[in-house]
mmCIF file as gemmi writes it, N, C-alpha and C atoms, coordinates in Angstrom:
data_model
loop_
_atom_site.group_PDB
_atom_site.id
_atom_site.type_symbol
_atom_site.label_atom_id
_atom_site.label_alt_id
_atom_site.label_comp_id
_atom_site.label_asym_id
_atom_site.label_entity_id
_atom_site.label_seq_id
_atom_site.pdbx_PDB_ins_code
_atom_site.Cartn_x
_atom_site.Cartn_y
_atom_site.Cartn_z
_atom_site.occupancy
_atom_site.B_iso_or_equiv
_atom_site.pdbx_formal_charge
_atom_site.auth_seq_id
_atom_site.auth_asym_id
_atom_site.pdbx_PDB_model_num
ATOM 1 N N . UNK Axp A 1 ? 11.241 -10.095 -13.902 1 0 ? 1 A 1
ATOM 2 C CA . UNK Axp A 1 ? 12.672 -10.303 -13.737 1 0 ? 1 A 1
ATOM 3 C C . UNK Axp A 1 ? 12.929 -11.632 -13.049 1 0 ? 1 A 1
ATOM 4 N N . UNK Axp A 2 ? 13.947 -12.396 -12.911 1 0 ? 2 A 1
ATOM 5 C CA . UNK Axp A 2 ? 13.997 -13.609 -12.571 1 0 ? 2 A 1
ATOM 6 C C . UNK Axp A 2 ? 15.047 -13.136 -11.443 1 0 ? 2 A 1
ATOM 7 N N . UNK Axp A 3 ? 14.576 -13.997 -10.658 1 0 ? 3 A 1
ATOM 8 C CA . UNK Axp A 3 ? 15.935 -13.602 -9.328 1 0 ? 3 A 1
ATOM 9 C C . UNK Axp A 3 ? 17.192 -13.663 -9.398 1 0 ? 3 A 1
ATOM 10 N N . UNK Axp A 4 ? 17.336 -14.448 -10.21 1 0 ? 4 A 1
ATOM 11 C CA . UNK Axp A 4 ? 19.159 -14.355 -10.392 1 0 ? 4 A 1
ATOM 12 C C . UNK Axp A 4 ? 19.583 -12.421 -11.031 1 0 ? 4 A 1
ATOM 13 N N . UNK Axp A 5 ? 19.297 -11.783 -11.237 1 0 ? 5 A 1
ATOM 14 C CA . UNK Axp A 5 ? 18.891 -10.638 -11.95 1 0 ? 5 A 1
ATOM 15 C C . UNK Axp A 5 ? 18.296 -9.824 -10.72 1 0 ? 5 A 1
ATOM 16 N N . UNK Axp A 6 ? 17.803 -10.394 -9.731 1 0 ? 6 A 1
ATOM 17 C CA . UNK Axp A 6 ? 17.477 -9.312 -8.662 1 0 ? 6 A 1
ATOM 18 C C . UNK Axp A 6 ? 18.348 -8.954 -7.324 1 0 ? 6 A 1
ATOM 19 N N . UNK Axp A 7 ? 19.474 -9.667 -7.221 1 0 ? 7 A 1
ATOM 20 C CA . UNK Axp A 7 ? 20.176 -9.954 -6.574 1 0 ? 7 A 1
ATOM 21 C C . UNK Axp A 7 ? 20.97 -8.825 -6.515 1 0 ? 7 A 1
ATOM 22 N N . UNK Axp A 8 ? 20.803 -7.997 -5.166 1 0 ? 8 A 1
ATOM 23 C CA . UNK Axp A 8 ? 21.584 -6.54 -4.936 1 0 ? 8 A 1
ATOM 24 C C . UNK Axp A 8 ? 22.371 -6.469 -4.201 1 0 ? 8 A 1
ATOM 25 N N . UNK Axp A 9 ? 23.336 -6.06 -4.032 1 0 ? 9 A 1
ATOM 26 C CA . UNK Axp A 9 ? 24.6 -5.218 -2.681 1 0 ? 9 A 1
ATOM 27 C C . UNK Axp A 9 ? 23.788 -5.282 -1.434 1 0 ? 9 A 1
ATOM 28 N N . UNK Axp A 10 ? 24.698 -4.368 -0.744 1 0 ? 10 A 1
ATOM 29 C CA . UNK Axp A 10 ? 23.86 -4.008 0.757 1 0 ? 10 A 1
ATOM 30 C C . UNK Axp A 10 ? 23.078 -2.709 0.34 1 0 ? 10 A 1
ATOM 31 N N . UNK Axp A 11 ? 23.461 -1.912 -0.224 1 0 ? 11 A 1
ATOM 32 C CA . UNK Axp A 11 ? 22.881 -0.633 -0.741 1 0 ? 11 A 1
ATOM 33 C C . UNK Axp A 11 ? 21.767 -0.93 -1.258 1 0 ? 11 A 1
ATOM 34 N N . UNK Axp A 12 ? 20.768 0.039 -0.516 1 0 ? 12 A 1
ATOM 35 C CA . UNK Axp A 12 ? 19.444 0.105 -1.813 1 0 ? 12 A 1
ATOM 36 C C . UNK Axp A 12 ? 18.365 -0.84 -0.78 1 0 ? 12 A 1
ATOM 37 N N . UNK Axp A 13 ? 16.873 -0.917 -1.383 1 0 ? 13 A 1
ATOM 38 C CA . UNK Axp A 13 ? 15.832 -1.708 -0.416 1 0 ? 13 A 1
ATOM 39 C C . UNK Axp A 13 ? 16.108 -2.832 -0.989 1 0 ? 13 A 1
ATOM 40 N N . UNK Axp A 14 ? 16.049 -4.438 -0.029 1 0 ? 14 A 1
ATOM 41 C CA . UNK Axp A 14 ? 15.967 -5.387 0.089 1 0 ? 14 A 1
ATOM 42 C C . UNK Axp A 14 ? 14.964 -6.101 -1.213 1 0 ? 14 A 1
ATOM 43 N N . UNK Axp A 15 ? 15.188 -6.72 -1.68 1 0 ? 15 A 1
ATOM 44 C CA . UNK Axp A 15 ? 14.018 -7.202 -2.818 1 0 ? 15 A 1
ATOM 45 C C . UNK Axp A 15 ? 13.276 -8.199 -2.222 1 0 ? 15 A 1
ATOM 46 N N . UNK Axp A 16 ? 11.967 -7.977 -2.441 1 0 ? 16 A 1
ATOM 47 C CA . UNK Axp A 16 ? 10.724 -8.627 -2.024 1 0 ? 16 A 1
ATOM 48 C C . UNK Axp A 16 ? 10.249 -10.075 -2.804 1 0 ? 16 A 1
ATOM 49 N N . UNK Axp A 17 ? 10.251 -11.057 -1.681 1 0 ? 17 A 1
ATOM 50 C CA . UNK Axp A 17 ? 10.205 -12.361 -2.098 1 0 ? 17 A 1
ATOM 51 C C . UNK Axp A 17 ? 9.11 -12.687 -3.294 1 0 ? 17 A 1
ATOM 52 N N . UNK Axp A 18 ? 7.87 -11.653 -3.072 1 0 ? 18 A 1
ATOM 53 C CA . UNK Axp A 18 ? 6.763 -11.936 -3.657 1 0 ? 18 A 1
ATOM 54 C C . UNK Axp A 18 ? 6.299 -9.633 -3.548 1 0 ? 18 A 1
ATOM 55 N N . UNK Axp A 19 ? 7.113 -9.831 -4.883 1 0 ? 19 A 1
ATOM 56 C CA . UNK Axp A 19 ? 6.937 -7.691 -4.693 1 0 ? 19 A 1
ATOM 57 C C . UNK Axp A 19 ? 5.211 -7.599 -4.964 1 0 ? 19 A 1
ATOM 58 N N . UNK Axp A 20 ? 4.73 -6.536 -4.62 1 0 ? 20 A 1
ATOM 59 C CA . UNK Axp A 20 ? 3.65 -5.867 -4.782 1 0 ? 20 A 1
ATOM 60 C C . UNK Axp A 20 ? 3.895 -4.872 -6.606 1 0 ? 20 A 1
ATOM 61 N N . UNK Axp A 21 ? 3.484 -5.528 -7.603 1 0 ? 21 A 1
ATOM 62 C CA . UNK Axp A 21 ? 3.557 -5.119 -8.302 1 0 ? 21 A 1
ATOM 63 C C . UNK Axp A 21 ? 2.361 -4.067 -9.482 1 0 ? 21 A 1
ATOM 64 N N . UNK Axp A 22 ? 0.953 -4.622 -8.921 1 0 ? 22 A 1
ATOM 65 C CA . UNK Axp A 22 ? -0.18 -4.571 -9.381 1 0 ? 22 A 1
ATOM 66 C C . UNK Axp A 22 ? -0.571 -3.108 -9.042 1 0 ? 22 A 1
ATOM 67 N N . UNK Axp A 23 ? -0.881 -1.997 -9.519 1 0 ? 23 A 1
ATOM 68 C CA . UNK Axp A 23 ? -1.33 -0.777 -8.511 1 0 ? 23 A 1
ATOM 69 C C . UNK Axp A 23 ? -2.98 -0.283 -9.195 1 0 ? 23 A 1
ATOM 70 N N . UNK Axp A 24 ? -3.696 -0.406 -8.61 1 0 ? 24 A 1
ATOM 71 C CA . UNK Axp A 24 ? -4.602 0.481 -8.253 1 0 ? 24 A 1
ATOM 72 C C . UNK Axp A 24 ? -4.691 1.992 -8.232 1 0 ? 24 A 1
ATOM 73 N N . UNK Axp A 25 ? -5.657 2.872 -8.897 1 0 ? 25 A 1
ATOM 74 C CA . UNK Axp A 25 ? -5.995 4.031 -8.754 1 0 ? 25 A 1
ATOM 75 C C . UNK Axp A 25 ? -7.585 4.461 -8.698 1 0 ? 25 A 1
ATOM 76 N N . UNK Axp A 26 ? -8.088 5.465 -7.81 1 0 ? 26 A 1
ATOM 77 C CA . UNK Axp A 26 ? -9.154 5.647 -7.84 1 0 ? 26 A 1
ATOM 78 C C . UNK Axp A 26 ? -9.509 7.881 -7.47 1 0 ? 26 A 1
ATOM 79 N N . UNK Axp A 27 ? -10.347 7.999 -7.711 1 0 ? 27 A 1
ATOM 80 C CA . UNK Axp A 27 ? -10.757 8.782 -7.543 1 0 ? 27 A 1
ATOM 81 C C . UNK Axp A 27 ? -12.004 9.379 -6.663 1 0 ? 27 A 1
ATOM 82 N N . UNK Axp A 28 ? -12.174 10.494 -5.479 1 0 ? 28 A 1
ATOM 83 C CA . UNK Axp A 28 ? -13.415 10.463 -4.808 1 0 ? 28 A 1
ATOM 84 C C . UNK Axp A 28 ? -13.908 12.583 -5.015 1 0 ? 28 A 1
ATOM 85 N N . UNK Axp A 29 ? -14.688 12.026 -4.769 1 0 ? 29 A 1
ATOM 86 C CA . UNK Axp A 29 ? -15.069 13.496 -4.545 1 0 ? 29 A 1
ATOM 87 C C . UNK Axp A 29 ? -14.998 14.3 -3.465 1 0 ? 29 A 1
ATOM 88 N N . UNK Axp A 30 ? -15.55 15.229 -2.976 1 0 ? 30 A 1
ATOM 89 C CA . UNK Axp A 30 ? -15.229 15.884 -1.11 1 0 ? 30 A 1
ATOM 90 C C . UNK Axp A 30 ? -15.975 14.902 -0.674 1 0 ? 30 A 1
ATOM 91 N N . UNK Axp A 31 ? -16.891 14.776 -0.429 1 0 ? 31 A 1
ATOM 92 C CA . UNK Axp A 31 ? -17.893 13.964 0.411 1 0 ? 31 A 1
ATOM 93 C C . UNK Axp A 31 ? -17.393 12.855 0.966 1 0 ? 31 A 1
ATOM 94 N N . UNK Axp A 32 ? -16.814 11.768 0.023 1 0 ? 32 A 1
ATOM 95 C CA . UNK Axp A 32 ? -16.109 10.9 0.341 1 0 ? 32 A 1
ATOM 96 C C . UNK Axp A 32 ? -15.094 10.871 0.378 1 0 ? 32 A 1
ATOM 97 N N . UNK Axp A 33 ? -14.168 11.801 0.45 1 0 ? 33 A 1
ATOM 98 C CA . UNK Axp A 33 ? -12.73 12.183 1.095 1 0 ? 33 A 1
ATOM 99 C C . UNK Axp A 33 ? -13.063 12.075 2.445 1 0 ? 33 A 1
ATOM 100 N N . UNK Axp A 34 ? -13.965 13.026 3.144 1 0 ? 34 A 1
ATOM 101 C CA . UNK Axp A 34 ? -14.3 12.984 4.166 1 0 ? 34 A 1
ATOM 102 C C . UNK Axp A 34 ? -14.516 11.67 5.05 1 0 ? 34 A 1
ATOM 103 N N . UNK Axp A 35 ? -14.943 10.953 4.419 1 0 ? 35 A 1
ATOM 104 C CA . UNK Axp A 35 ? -15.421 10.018 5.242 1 0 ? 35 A 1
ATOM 105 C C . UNK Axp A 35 ? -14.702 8.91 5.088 1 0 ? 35 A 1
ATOM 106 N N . UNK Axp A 36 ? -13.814 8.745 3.716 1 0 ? 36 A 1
ATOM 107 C CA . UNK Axp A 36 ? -12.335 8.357 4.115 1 0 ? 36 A 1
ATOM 108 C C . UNK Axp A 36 ? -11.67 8.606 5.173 1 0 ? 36 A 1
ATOM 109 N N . UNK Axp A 37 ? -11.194 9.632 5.161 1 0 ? 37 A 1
ATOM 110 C CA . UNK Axp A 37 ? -10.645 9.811 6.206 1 0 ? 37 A 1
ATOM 111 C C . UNK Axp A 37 ? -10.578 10.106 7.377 1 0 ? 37 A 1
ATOM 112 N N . UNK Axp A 38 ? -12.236 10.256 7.728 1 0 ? 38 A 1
ATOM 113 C CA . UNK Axp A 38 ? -12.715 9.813 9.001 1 0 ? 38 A 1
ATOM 114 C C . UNK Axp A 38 ? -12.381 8.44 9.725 1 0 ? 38 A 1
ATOM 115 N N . UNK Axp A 39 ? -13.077 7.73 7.925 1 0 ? 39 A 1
ATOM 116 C CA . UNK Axp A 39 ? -12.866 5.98 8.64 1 0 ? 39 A 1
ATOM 117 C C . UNK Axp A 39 ? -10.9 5.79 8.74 1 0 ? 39 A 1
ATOM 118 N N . UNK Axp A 40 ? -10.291 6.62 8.212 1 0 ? 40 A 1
ATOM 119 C CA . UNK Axp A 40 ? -8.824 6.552 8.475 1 0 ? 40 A 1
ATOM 120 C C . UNK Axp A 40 ? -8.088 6.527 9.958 1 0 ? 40 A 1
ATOM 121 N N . UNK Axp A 41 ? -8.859 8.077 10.425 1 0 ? 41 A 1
ATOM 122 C CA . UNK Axp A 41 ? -8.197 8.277 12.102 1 0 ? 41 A 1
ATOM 123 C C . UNK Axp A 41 ? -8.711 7.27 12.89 1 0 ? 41 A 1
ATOM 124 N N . UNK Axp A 42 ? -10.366 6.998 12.819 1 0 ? 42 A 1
ATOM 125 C CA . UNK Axp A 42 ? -10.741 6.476 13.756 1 0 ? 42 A 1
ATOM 126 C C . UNK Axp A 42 ? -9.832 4.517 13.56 1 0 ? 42 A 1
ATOM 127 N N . UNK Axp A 43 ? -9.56 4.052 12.54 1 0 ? 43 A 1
ATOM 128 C CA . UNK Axp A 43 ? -8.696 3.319 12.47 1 0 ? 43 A 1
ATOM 129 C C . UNK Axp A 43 ? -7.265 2.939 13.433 1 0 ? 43 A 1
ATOM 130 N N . UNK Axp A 44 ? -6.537 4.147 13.408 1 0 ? 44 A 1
ATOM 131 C CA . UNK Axp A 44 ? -5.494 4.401 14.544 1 0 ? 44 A 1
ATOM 132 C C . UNK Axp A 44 ? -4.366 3.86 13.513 1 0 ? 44 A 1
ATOM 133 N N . UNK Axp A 45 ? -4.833 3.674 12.759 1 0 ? 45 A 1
ATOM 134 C CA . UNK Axp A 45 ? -3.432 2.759 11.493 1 0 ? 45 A 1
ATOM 135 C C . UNK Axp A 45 ? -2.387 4.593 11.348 1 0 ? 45 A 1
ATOM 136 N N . UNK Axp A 46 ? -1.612 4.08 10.978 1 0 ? 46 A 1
ATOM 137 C CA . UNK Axp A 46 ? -0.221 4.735 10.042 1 0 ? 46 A 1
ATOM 138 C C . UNK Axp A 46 ? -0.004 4.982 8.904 1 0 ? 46 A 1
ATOM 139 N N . UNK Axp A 47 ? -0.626 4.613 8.257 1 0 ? 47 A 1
ATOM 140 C CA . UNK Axp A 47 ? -0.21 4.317 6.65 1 0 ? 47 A 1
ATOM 141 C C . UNK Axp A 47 ? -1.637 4.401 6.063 1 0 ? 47 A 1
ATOM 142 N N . UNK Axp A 48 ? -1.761 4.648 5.363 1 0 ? 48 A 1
ATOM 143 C CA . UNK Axp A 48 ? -3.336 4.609 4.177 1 0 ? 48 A 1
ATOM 144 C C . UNK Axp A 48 ? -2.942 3.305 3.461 1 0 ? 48 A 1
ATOM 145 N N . UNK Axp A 49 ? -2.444 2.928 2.729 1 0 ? 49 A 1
ATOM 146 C CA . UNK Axp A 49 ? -1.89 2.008 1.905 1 0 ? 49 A 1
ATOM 147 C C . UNK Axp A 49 ? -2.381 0.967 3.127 1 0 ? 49 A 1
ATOM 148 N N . UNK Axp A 50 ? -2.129 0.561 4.085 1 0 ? 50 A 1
ATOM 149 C CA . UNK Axp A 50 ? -2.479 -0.508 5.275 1 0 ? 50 A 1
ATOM 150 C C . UNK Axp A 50 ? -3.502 -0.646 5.271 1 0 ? 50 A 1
ATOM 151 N N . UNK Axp A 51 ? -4.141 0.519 5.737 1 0 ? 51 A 1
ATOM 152 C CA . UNK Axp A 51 ? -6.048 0.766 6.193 1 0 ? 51 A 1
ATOM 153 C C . UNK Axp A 51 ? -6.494 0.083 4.966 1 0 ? 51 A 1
ATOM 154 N N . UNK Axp A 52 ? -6.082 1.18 3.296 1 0 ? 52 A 1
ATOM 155 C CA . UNK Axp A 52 ? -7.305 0.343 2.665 1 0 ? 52 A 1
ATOM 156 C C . UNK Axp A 52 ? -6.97 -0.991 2.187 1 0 ? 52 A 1
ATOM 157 N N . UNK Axp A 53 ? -5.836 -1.982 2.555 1 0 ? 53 A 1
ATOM 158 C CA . UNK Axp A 53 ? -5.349 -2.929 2.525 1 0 ? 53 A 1
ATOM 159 C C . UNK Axp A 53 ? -6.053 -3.801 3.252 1 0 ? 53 A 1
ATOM 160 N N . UNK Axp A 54 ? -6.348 -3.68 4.576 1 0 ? 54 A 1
ATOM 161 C CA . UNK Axp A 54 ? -7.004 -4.296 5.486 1 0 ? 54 A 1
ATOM 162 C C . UNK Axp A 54 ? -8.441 -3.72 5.527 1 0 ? 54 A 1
ATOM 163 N N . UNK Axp A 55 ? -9.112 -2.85 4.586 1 0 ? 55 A 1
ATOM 164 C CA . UNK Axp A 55 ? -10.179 -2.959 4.54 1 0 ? 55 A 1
ATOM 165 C C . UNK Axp A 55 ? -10.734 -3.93 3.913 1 0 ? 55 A 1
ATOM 166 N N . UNK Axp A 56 ? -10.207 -4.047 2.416 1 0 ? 56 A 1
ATOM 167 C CA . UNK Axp A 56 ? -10.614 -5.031 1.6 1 0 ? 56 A 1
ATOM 168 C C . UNK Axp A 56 ? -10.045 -6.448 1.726 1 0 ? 56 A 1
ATOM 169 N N . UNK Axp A 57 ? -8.809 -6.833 2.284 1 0 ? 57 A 1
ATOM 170 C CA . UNK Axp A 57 ? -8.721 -8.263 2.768 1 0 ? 57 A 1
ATOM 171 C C . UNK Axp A 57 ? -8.885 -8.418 3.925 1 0 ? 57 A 1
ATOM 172 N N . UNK Axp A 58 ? -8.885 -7.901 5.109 1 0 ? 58 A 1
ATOM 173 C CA . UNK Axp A 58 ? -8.845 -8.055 6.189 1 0 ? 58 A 1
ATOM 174 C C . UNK Axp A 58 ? -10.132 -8.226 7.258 1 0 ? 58 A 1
């Protein structure tokens, strides 16, 4: 979409200078659920989307 075209009211979320458009999907089994989300708490993050964000660039 070109920005002239993205341009919204006050209503509604803010449009993103540079949106996250690309998505990713994956799949684990128990084992590594687990240890996902081990490495999740011990993280202290909020969000999953963050953690594995800042796993792989960060």
């Amino acid at each position: 979409m070109k920005d002239e075209t993205r341009i919204r009211g006050a209503a509604g979320r803010k449009v993103l200078a540079d949106p996250r458009t690309h998505r990713y999907y994956l799949c684990l089994n128990d084992g590594e659920n687990e240890k996902f989300i081990s490495m999740f708490e011990q993280s202290g993050m909020k969000n999953k989307a963050e953690f594995i964000f800042a796993r792989i660039f960060g």
